[in-house]
N, C-alpha and C positions, 0 to 999 in steps of 0.2 A: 191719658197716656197709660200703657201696659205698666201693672206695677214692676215688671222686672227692667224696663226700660229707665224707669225712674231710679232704681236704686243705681243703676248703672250710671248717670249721669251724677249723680252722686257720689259715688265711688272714684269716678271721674277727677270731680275737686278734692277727694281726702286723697287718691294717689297723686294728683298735683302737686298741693303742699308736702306730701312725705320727701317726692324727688325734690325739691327746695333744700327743704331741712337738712339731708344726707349729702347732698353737694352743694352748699354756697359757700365751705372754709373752701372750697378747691381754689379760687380765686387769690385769696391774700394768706394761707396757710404761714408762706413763706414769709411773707412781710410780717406776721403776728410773733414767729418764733423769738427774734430779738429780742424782743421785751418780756420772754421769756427764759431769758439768759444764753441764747445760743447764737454767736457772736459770725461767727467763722462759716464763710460760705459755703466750704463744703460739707460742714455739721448741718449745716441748715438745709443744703440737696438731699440728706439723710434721711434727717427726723421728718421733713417733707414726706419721703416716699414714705417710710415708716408710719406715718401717722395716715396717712392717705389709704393706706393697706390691712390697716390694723383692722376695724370695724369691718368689713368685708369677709376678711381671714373668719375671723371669731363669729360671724353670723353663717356662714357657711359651715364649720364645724357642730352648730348647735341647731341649724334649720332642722333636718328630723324630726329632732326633740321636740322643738313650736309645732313643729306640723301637726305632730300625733296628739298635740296637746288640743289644739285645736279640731281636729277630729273626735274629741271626745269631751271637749267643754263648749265648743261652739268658735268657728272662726273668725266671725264679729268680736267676739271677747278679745283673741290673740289680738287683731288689729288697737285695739281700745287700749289693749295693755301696751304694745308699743307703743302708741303715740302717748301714755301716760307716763311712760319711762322716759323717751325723746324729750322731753319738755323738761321735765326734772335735769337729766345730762346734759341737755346743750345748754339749759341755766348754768352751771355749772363750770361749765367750759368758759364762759363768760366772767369766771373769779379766778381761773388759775395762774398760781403764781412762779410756776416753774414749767419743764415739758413732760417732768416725768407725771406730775397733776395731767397734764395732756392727754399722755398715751396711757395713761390709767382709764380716765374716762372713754375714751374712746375705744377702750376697750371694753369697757362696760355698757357704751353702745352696741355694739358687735355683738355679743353676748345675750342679751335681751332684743336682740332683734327679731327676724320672724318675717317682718311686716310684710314682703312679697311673696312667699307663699299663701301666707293666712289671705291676705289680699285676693289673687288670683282664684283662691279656690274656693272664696267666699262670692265671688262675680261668677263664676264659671257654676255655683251650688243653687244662685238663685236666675241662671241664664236657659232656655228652652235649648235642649240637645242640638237643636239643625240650627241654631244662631248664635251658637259657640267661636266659632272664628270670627265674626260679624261684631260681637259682643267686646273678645282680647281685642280685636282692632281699632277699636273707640278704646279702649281702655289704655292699650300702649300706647296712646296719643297723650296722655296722661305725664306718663312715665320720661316721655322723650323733652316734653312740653316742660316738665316739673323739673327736669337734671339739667337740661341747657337752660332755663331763666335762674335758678340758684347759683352759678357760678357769677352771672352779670349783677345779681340783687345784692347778695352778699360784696363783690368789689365795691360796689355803689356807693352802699353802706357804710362801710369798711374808710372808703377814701372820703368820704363827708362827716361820719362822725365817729370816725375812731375803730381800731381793730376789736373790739369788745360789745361794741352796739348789735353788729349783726347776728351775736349770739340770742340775744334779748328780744329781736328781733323776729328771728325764727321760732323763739317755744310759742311765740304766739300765732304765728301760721298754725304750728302744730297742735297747739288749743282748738282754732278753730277748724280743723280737721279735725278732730277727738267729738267736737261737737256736731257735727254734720252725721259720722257717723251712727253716735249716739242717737241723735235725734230724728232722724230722718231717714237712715237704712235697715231694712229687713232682712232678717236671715230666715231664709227657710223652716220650719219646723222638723226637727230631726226625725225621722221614720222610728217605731220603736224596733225595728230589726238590728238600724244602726245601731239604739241604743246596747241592746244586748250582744254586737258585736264590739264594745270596748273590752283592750286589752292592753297588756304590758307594752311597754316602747319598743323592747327586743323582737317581741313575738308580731308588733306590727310591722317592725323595717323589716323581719325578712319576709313577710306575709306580702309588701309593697315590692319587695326584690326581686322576689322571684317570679312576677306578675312577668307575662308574655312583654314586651317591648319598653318596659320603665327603664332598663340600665344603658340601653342604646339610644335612646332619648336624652337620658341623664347626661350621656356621651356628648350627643350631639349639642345641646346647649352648651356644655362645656367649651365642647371647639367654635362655638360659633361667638359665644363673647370672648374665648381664646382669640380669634381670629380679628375680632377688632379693634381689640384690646391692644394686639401688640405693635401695633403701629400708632397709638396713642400720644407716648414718649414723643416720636420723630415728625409727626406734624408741623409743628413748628419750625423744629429745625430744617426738615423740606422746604418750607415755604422762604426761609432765612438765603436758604441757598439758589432760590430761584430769585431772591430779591436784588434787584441792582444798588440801591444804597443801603437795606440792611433796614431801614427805619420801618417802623408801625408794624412791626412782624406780629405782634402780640394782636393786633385791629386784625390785619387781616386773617390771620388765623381763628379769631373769633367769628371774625363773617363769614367764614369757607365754612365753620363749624355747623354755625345757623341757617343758611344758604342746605349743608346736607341735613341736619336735622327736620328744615321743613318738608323736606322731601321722602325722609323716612316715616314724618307722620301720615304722607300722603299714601304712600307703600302699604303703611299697618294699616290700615280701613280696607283699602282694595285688595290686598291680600287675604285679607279676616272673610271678608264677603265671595271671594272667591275661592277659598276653602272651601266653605262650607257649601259651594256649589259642583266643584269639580274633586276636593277630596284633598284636607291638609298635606296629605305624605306627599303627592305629587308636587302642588303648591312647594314643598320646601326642599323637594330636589330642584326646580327649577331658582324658586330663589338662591341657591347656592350655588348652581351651576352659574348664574348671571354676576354674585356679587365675585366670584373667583376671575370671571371675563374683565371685568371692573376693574379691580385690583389689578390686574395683569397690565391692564393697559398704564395704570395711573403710577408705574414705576417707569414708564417711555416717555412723562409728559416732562417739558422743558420751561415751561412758563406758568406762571401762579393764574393765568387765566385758563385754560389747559388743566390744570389742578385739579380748580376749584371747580369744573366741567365733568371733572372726573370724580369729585367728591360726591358730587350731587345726585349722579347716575350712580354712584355705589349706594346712597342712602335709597334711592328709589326699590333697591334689593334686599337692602339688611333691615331695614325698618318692618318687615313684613316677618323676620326671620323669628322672633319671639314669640309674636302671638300665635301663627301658625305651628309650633311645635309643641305649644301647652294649648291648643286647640285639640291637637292631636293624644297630647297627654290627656287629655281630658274625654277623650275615646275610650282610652285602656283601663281606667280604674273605674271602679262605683265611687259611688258619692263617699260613704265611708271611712273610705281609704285616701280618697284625697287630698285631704290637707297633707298628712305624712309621705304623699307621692310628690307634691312639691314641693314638698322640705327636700326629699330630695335630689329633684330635680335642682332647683331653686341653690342648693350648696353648691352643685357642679357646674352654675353659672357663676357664682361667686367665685368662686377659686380660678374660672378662665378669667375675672376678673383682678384679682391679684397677679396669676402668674405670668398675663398678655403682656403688661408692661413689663414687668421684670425682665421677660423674654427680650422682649421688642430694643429696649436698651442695650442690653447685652448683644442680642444679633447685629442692630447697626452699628455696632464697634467693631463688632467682627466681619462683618461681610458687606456693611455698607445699607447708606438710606436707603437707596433703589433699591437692590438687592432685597430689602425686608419686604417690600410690598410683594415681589414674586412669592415669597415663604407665605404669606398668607395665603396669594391665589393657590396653592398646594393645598392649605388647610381647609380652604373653603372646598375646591374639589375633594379632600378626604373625607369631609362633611356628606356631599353630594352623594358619595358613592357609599358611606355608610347607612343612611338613610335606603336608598336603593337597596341592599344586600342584609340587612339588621334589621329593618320595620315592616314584617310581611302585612301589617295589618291594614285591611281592605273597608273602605266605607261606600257607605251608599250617596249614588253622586243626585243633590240635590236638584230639584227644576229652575230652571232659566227664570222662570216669571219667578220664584220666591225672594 
């Protein structure tokens, strides 16, 4: 097996375990708060979103920082240090006695995070240039695979031995991601040009900023987890309203979930591989143009079969939408500058992911569940035609046989 093929498969299980670790409170967050003194149902929709947003917030603020760090210590290292952090905090999380112990920690998650950029541009550092989209697309399969099985492990957990178990539970996923990495993944040898192109943090974010097409990128990921984000919230509650008796809302919404999830892992492969043959920027107009069609429809649908029909055709479109834009990212910078380019790339997904729901809640109080889903197909066409009009950059279109 091609050594870059291997680390990829590798990198594979340590992005696995990470999306676990960062999503399995999503599940019983709410059920854990109690016994944390917070009694009152609507304190607890609160400290819920609060706590849910905090980590996100606070790594998206400090991604640069990891990035650049890891551009000049080595982005294997950043990864190692976060899952060295992760293990220590979610132990941790596992002894707290109040919420504010909570949203401390969990702040201190966010804060020392990193780990998707370092990530990405540690797989993208030791991937062959014309098998960069091919490469994110197995890898986002990771990502998608790791965030939807952490919400169902962690319930699991949770409801078999206690709200405290699945903390304990996870640092050792996370171990054993920390050692796979350690032990078994290669990072490239840094060029000494790189070496001598290290520099201050300031001097590299704007050196990364003012690179031809990194802030319309930065853009675009932002609206594209913006865009999925904000219809998050109201899933359920769709699916509630399309239900005749109201029962298992919580089942079926986990199935519609899983049912699109496998579809977007299907999308990130066939996307990745068809980047890199007909040329990312195109790839991710069309996947925007398609998941906006999506969306458009799945606010006219009346039955949770009809739905979940429509869940699955949007994931066939957004699942492709990631790796194909840090495919692309991965066009515009030298090796270098990388990690620092998806730090900031990497923040202006995070913050669509904070802001999607916060949005998404507040819109369907104001204008209604259906009504929200149209407000994305908008976003997703502002995506489409920013791309189009923002990213002149041009690649060479791969051959059919590779």
């Amino acid at each position: 097996m091609e050594p870059w093929k291997r680390n990829l498969y590798m990198m594979w299980f340590v992005q696995f375990g990470a999306g676990m670790t960062l999503s399995f409170i999503f599940s019983f967050v709410p059920l854990y708060l109690p016994q944390l003194g917070v009694i009152d149902t609507h304190q607890v929709a609160i400290w819920s979103g609060v706590l849910m947003g905090t980590a996100p917030l606070f790594a998206a603020l400090l991604g640069p920082m990891w990035g650049n760090l890891g551009d000049r210590y080595g982005r294997k290292m950043m990864v190692e240090r976060v899952l060295l952090s992760n293990i220590a905090v979610v132990i941790l999380m596992g002894f707290v006695s109040n919420v504010y112990q909570f949203l401390a920690l969990r702040i201190l998650q966010g804060m020392l995070g990193g780990f998707g950029s370092a990530a990405i541009a540690l797989v993208t550092s030791f991937t062959p240039k014309e098998k960069t989209g091919q490469a994110l697309g197995i890898y986002q399969t990771a990502t998608i695979a790791g965030t939807a099985s952490g919400p169902i492990v962690g319930g699991l957990l949770a409801d078999t031995f206690g709200y405290r178990f699945p903390f304990f539970f996870m640092s050792l996923i996370s171990f054993s991601s920390l050692l796979v990495i350690f032990f078994l993944v290669q990072e490239p040898p840094r060029t000494a040009d790189a070496k001598l192109k290290e520099e201050g943090f300031f001097r590299s974010l704007s050196g990364v900023a003012t690179l031809p097409g990194i802030l319309p990128m930065a853009f675009i990921n932002f609206l594209i987890q913006f865009s999925l984000m904000i219809v998050a919230p109201i899933v359920p509650l769709y699916i509630k309203e399309m239900s005749n008796d109201g029962n298992f809302v919580a089942t079926l919404t986990g199935i519609v979930l899983a049912l699109a999830g496998a579809a977007a892992a299907v999308s990130s492969i066939v996307a990745g591989k068809w980047g890199d043959r007909v040329g990312h920027r195109t790839i991710l107009i069309l996947l925007s143009l398609g998941a906006a069609a999506v969306f458009g429809i799945t606010g006219f649908t009346t039955t949770i079969i009809a739905f979940a029909a429509s869940r699955v055709a949007a994931g066939l479109f957004i699942g492709g939408l990631m790796p194909t834009s840090n495919a692309l990212i991965a066009r515009i910078v030298t090796d270098d500058k990388r990690g620092m380019a998806y730090g900031v790339t990497t923040s202006f997904t995070l913050l669509g992911m904070v802001i999607g729901p916060l949005a998404g809640g507040w819109l369907s109080g104001m204008i209604g569940l259906r009504e929200t889903f149209f407000v994305t197909t908008a976003m997703f066409l502002i995506a489409a035609l920013w791309v189009w009009t923002h990213n002149p950059q041009k690649q060479p279109v791969q051959s059919m046989e590779s």
